[in-house]
N, C-alpha and C positions, 0 to 999 in steps of 0.2 A: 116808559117815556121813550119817544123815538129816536135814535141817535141824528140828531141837525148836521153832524159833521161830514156821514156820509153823503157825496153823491149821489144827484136824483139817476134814475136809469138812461136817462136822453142827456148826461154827461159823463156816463161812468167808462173809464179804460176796458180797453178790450187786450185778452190775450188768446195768442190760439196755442194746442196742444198740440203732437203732432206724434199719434204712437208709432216708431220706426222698427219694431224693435225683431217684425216677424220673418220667417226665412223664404217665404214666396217661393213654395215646393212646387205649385202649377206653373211657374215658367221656365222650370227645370234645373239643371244643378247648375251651381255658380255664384255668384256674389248674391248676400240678401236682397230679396226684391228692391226693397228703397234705395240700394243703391246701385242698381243694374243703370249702365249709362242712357241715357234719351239724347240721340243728337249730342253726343260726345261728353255730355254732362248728366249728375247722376240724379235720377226722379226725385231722391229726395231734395235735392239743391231748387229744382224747378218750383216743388211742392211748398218751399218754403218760402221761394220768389212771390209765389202766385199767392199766400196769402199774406207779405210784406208789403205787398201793392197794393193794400187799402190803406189810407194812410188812419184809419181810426183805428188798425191793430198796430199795437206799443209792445207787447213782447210776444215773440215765436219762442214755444220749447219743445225741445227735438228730445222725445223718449227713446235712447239707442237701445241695442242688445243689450243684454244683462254686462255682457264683457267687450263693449264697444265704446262704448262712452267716449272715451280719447281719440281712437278714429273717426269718428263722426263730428267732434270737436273740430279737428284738424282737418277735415272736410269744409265744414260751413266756414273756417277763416279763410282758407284757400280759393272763396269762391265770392264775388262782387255780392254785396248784400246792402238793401239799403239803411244808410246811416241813422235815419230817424228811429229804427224797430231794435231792441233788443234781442239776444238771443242768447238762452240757456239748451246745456245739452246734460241732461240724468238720465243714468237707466235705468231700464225697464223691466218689468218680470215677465213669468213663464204665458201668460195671455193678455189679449189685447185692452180685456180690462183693469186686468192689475197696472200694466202699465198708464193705462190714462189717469187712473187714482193715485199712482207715481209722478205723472204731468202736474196732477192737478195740486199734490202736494207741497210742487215747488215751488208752485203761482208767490209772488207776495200779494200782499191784504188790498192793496190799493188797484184788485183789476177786478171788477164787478160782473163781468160780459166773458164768458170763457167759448170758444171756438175748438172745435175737433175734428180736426182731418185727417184722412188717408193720406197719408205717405205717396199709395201709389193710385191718384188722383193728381196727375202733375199739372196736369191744363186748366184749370177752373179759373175762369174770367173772374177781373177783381169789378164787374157787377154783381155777381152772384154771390161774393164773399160780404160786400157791400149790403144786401139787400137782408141777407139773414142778419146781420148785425143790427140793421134798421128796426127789425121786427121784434128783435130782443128788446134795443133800446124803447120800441111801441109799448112792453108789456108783457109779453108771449113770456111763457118760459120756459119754454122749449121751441128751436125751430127748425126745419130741416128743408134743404131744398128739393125739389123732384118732377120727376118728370113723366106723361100721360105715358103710359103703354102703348106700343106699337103693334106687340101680338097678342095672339089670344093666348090667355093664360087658360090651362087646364090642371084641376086638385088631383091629384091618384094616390091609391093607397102603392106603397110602397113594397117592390119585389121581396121576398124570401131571399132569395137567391143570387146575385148578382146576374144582370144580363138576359134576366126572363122579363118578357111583356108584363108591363104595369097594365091595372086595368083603370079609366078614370072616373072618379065617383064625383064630378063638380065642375062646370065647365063658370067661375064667377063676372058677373060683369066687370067691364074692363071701364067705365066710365070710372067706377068705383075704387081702384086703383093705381097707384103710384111708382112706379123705381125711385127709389131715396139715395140723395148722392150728401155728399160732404163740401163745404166743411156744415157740421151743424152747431148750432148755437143752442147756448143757456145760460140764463140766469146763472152767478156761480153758485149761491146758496144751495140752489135747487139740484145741480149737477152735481154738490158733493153730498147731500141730502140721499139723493140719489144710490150714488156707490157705497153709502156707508150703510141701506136698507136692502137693497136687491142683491141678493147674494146667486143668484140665477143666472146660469153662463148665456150672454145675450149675442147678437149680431152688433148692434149699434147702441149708441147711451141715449139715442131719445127713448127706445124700448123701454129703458130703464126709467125715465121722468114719465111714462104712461102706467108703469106697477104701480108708481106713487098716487094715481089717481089722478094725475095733472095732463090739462090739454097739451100738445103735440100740434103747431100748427106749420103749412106748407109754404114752401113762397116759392116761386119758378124756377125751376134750375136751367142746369145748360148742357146739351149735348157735349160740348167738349168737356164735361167735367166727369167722363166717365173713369171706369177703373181699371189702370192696365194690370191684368190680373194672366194673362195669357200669351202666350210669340204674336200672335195676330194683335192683340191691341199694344202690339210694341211698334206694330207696322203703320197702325193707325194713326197712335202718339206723332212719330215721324213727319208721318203725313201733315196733320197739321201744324207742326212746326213749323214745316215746309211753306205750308200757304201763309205763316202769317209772317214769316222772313220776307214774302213775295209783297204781302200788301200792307205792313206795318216799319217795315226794315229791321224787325225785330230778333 
C-alpha cells in the first residue's frame, strides 16, 4: 500500500548537498579550495548563496574537512545568508563521495529532491538551479545540467611515460556530447539507492544513478557555472563578478 502521507514530487522539499571538504591542490598551496576568497569572500559562501536563491531549496548542507566543521560553521554565520533556507555544516571523509553519503545522511526525512554541488562552482545562476529542480520535480531521476562542446574532443591511449606524445585512437562526435556542470539533482531515494550500490570511485553521482540502470537526463546549463578549478578561472570568477556588480548592483 502506497504511503498517502508522502508528498507528490511537484510538492516535495528540496535540499542541496554541498561536498567542501577537498584541498584544491591545482590552485596551489594555501587555504582549501572552497574557501580561497572570490572578490573578498570565500567560493564557498557564494556557492552556497547561489544555491539559497532559489527559493524552492529549504536546506543547504555544507560537508567541511573531516576537522573543519567549526570553521566552516563560523564561516557561514559570519556571512548574510538568506532567512528563508536552513543550513547545516557535518563533515566529511577521505573522498568526494564519502562525503556526499555524509551530506546525504544528515538530510531529515521530509526533503524528497536532494541537489549536489561543487563547492567550487560559485557563479551558477539560480535559473539553472531552478530548472534542474523542475525536471526532478517532472519525474526524471536523475538530472544534470550541461553544456554543447566548443572543441573538438580527441580519445588517445594514454603515454607510458609522462611527457611523450599520446597517439589518438577516436576523434567522437561532438554533436553527441556534453560538459556536465552542477548542481545536479535526484530523486533522494534514488541517490541514496545509489551510494549504498556503486561501490566504484566515480567523478559525479549521476554516473552513479546510470550503474543503477536509470536514465540521466540533461537540461541547459550555463556558461557562468563553470568550475574554478585553476589561478585563471579565479581570474575569470572575478570577472564576472565584476560585470554583474556593473549591471545588477550586485
Amino acid at each position: 500500500m502506497s504511503d498517502d502521507s508522502r508528498p507528490s514530487r511537484s510538492e516535495a522539499r528540496t535540499a542541496v548537498v554541498i561536498p567542501a571538504a577537498g584541498k584544491g591542490v591545482r590552485l596551489g598551496p594555501g587555504a582549501p579550495k572552497a574557501l580561497r576568497a572570490l572578490n573578498g569572500t570565500p567560493m564557498l559562501i557564494h556557492a552556497v548563496r547561489a544555491m539559497a536563491a532559489s527559493r524552492a531549496v529549504s536546506l543547504v548542507v555544507v560537508v567541511a574537512p573531516p576537522d573543519g566543521a567549526p570553521e566552516v560553521k563560523s564561516l557561514l554565520d559570519a556571512h548574510a545568508l538568506p532567512e528563508r533556507t536552513d543550513f547545516l555544516v557535518v563533515p566529511g571523509g577521505e573522498t568526494r563521495q564519502e562525503s556526499v553519503k555524509l551530506g546525504l545522511d544528515a538530510l531529515p526525512p521530509d526533503h524528497d529532491i536532494v541537489l549536489v554541488h561543487d563547492a567550487a562552482r560559485p557563479l551558477v545562476p539560480v535559473d539553472t538551479v531552478d530548472a534542474v529542480i523542475e525536471a526532478v520535480r517532472g519525474g526524471a531521476p536523475a538530472v544534470v545540467p550541461a553544456l554543447p562542446l566548443a572543441d573538438t574532443v580527441k580519445e588517445v591511449e594514454p603515454a607510458r611515460t609522462s611527457g611523450d606524445p599520446e597517439p589518438v585512437v577516436a576523434t567522437p562526435s561532438r554533436a553527441r556530447l556534453r560538459a556536465v556542470q552542477t548542481p545536479q539533482g535526484f530523486d533522494r531515494a534514488t541517490l541514496i539507492r545509489a551510494h549504498e550500490t556503486v561501490t566504484d570511485d566515480v567523478t559525479d553521482d549521476a554516473s552513479m544513478v546510470e550503474q543503477l540502470g536509470l536514465t540521466v537526463v540533461v537540461v541547459p546549463g550555463h556558461e557562468e557555472a563553470f568550475k574554478v578549478t585553476r589561478p585563471l578561472d579565479l581570474v575569470l570568477a572575478e570577472a564576472v563578478l565584476a560585470r554583474r556588480r556593473l549591471n545588477d548592483g550586485f
